[in-house]
N, C-alpha and C positions, 0 to 999 in steps of 0.2 A: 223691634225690627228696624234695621237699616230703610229710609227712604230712597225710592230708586231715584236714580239721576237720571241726566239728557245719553244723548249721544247713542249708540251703540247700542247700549247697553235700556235703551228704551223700548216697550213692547212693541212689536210694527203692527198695530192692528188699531182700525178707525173705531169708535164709541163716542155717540151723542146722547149725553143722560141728562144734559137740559136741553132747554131752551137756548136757542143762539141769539146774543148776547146772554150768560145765565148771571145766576144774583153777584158772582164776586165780580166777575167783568163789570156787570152795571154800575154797581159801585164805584170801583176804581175809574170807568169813564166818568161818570160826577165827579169823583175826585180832578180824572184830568183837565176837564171843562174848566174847573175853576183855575188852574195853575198854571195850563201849558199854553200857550198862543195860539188862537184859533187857525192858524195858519198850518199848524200841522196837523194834517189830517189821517184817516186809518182808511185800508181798505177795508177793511171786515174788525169793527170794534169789540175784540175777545182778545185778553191779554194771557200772554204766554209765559206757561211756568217751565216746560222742558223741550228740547226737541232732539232726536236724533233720526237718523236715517232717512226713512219717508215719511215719518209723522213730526206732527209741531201738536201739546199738550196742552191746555188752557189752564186758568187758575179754577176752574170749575170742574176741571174732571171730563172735558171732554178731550178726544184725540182727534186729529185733522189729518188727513191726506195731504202731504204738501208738495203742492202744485208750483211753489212759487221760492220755494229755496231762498227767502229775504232778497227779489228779484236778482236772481243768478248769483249770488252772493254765497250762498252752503251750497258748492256742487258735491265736496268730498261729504259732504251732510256735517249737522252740527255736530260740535262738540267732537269734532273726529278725533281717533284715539292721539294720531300724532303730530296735532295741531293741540293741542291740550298738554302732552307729555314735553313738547319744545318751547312753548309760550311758557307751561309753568317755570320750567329750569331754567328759563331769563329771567323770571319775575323774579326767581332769589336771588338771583346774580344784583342783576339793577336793573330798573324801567325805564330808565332816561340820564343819558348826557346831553342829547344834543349832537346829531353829526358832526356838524359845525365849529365845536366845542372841543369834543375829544372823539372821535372817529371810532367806530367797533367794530368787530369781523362779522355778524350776523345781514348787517347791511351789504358789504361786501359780496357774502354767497349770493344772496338775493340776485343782485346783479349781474354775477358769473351764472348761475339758471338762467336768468332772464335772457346772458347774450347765448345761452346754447340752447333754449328754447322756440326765442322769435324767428320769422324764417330769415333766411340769407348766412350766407356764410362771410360776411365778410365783416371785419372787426365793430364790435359792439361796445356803445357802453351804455350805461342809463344814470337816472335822478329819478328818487324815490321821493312821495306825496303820501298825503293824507287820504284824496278823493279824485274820485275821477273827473270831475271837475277842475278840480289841480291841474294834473294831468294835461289834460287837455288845454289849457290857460299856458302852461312851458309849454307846450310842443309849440304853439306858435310864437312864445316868446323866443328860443332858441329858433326856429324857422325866419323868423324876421332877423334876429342877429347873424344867422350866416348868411342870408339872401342879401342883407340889407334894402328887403323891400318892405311892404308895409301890406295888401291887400291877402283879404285870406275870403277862398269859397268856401262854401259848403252847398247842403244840398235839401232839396224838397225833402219832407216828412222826417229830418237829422233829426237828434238830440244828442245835444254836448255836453248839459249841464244847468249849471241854478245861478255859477256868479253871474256878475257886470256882460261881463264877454264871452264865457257861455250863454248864455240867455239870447246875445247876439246872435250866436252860431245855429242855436234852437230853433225850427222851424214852429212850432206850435203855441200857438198865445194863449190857449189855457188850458193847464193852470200855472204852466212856468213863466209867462211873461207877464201877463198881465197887468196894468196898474204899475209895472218898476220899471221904465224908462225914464231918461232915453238911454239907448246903449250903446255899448263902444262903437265907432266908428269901423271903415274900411274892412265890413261884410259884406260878401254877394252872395245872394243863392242864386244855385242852376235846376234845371229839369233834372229827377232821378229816374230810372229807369225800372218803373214799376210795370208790372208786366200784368197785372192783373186789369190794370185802370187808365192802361197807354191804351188812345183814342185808337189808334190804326190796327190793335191786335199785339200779342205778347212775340207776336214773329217776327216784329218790325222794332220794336222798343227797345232792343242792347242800341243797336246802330241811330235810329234816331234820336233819342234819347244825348247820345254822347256826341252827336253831331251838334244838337242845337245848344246840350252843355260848352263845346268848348267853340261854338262861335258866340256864346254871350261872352263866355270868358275875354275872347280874342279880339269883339268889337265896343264892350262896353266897361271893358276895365282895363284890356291890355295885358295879353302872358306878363312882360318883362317889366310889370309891376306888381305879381300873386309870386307872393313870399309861401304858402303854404294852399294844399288842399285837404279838407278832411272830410272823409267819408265811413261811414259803419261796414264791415264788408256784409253784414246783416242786420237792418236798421233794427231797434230795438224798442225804445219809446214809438216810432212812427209806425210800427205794427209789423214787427219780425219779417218786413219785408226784404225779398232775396234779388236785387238787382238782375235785371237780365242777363244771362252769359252772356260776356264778350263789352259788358260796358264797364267795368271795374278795370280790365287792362286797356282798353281804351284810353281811360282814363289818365290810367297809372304813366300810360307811353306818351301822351301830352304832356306832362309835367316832367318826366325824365328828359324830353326833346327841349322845353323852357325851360329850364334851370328852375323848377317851381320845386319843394321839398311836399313829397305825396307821405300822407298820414292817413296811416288804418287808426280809426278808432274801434280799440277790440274789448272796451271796456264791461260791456253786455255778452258778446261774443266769443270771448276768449275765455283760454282756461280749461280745454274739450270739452265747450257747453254744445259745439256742433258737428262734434266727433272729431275733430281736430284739433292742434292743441290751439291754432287760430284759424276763424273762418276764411281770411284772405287765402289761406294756402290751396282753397277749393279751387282755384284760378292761378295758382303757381303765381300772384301778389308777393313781390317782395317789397314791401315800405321801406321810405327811407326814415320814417319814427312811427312808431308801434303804441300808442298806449291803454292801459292795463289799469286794471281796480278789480272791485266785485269780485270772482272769484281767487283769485291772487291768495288770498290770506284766511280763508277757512271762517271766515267772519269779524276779525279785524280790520281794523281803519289804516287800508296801505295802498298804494296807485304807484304805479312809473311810466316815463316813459324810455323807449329803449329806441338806439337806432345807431346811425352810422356814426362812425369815431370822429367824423371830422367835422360832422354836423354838430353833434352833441357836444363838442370841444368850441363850437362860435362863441357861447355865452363864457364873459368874461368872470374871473374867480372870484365867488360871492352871490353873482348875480342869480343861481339857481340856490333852491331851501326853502326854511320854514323850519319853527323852533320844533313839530313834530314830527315832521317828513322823513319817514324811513323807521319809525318807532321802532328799539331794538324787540319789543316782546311782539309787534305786528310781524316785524321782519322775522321771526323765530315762527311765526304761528304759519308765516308763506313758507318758511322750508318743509314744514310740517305740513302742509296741502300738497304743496308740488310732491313729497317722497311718495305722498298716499295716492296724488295722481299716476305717479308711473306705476307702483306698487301695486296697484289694485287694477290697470290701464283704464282708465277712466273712458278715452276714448272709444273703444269698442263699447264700453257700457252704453256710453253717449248713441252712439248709431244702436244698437239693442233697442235703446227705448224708442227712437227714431222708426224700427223696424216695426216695432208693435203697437206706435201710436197713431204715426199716418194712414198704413192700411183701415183701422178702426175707424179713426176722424172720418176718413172718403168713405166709408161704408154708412158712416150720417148723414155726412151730406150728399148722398145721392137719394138718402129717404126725405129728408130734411132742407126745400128751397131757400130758408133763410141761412143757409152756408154758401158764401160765396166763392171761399176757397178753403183750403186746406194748406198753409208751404211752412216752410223751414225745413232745417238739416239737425240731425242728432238730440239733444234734448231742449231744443230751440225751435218748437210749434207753434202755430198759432189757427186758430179759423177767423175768416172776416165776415161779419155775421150786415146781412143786408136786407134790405126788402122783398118780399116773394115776388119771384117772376122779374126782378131788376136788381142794377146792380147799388143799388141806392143807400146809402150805411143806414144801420138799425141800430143807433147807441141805445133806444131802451130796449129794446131785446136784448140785445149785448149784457146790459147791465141785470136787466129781468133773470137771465140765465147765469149768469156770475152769483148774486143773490143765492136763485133755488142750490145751487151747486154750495154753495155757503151754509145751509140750511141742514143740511144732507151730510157734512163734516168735511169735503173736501175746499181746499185754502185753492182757490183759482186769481186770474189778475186780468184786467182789462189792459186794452192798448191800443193806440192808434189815433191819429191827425182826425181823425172823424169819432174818437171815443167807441168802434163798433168794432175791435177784435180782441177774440179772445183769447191770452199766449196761457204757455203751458212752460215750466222752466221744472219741472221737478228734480230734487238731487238725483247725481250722480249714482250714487248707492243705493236708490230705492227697489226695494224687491219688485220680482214682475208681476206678483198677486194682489199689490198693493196699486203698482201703475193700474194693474186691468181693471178694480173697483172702482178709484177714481175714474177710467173710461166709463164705467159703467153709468156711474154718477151724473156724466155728464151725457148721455144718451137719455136717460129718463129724464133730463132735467131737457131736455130739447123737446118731448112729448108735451111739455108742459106750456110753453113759449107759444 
């Protein structure tokens, strides 16, 4: 008998017939322990042998609810049929030249999507990475080459990244900074405009929020020395937080007024993880650079960024790449996502699951005090789990409930500047019988906390 594969073609239905961690997982962590650098660490130590659609498979025979789609990374779900049927047909062709080297047309599509994809209509081009990280590392590199300035903001509870200067960008010291300084120079952060935890009330936070962002900007660094601003148009690492309406274009109208180059980072958000094919466009956000990872390539290693032809033309010929940046079988594996995103409209799935996991979540937390909120858009959830009767973060509850939810076979993920939310990223393609057991999941598992 044929053994079954990932993808598709995988049972959708949850089974825990060990123990979580069971004996092959233990093993293989032993094994990792010795080999791999303690530095890299697991949410939930069970190693995976398949996954398609809404499940992820362990090497022990248990199946998972997956909550977490390898953090927004499988929205089209693994192994999709036509990220598999386009990746392979490059692997026989060739796996690498080199853009740099001898140039291919599968990098090229990539790019012509990406400019009819991002919003704006006015000439696009991009440069294709490895990681979002990357990514995000050129867009200020090219933002400084055509400004020729040098200072770049960011913002409360951001996350950019793991290099040198991402790390700078990153609001959170642990466990991304920690112990690796010092780092790049000519960083500011400002106030974001979090609406749950602005002092004066969520009715007051777009407006002052963006007020006292761009008079830091304007007295303690100077517009007409911020080469770039970057902001999440829905923070990700800092806990799926949704900016107040009306401080994102705020924002965005500051830097258009300074000649500053505005950068959505949509690398968590993008892709219709929050029923659009980028969150900026909830606010009719047009950036002047866009950049892009995670779900892009159906679980390949591929990032860009895309934006105005004249921005993206500053950097001199050479000065953008990397001997892997734009990999033709990653780039094969993004045509193969994007056709399965239009094809199947992901978006509408996105808001679907949006429709039937908010209402749930606010039906917990109004039985449930240690829910502080409920936000995000389309399959970009999160609750921020806090102390009863205050609004005080509760990362061991946070983590207590992640755990039982662990237990129970559904794959959930922590998040947040305070370690105390819990986000929900499930694929794209998950049936609605499978989202509602995972709710289920995590209702019992609140009874328990």
């Amino acid at each position: 008998m044929t053994e079954l594969s990932g993808g598709p073609a995988l049972p959708q239905e949850r089974r825990v017939v060990t123990a979580i961690p069971g004996p092959k997982s233990q093993e293989l962590w032993a094994r990792k322990q010795a080999t791999v650098a303690g530095g890299v660490g697991a949410v939930l130590p069970v190693f995976a042998k398949r996954a398609g659609g809404g499940i992820l498979e362990d090497v022990d025979g248990n199946s998972f609810i997956d909550f977490g789609s390898g953090i927004a990374v499988t929205s089209v779900g693994n192994s999709a049929e036509a990220v598999v049927r386009r990746a392979t047909a490059q692997l026989a062709d060739f796996t690498h030249t080199c853009v740099m080297v001898t140039p291919y047309e599968p990098y090229v599509e990539v790019c012509e999507q990406l400019a009819e994809l991002t919003p704006g209509d006015h000439a696009k081009k991009s440069a294709l990475f490895n990681s979002g990280a990357e990514a995000v590392e050129n867009a200020v590199k090219i933002a400084r080459a055509y400004t020729k300035r040098q200072a770049v903001v960011v913002f409360d509870h951001g996350y950019h990244g793991r290099t040198n200067l991402t790390m700078a960008l990153t609001a959170k010291n642990m466990p991304y900074k920690h112990g690796f300084g010092p780092f790049a120079p000519e960083v500011y952060r400002v106030p974001l405009a979090y609406p749950y935890r602005w002092l004066t009330g969520p009715e007051n936070c777009a407006k002052e929020a963006a007020d006292q962002a761009i008079s830091q900007i304007t007295k303690q660094i100077g517009a007409e020395n911020v080469a770039a601003i970057i902001i999440e148009p829905v923070l990700g690492e800092g806990g799926f937080i949704e900016p107040a309406k009306g401080f994102l274009p705020a924002i965005a109208d500051f830097a258009k007024e300074n000649g500053i180059v505005f950068v959505a980072d949509e690398i968590q958000s993008g892709f219709c993880r929050t029923g659009q094919w980028f969150a900026c466009e909830d606010e009719n956000i047009v950036p002047d650079l866009i950049t892009t990872a995670k779900g892009i390539a159906g679980g390949l290693p591929l990032a860009a960024v895309t934006g105005r032809a004249e921005i993206m033309d500053a950097a001199h010929a050479g000065g953008l790449g990397g001997t892997y940046g734009g990999n033709p079988v990653a780039c094969a594996a993004a045509l193969g996502a994007i056709e399965t995103m239009r094809e199947l409209d992901l978006n509408a799935k996105a808001r679907r699951i949006g429709e039937i996991m908010k209402p749930r979540l606010q039906a917990m937390a109004d039985k449930h005090d240690i829910i502080g909120e409920v936000r995000g858009r389309g399959a970009m959830i999160a609750i921020e789990i806090v102390e009863s009767g205050s609004k005080e973060p509760n990362p061991k509850a946070t983590a207590a409930l992640a755990a039982a939810c662990h237990q129970e076979g559904l794959l959930v993920l922590t998040t947040g500047t305070y370690g105390n939310v819990l986000r929900f990223l499930p694929p794209l393609v998950i049936g609605e019988d499978l989202l509602n057991e995972g709710l289920n999941i995590i209702e019992s598992a609140l009874a328990t906390v």
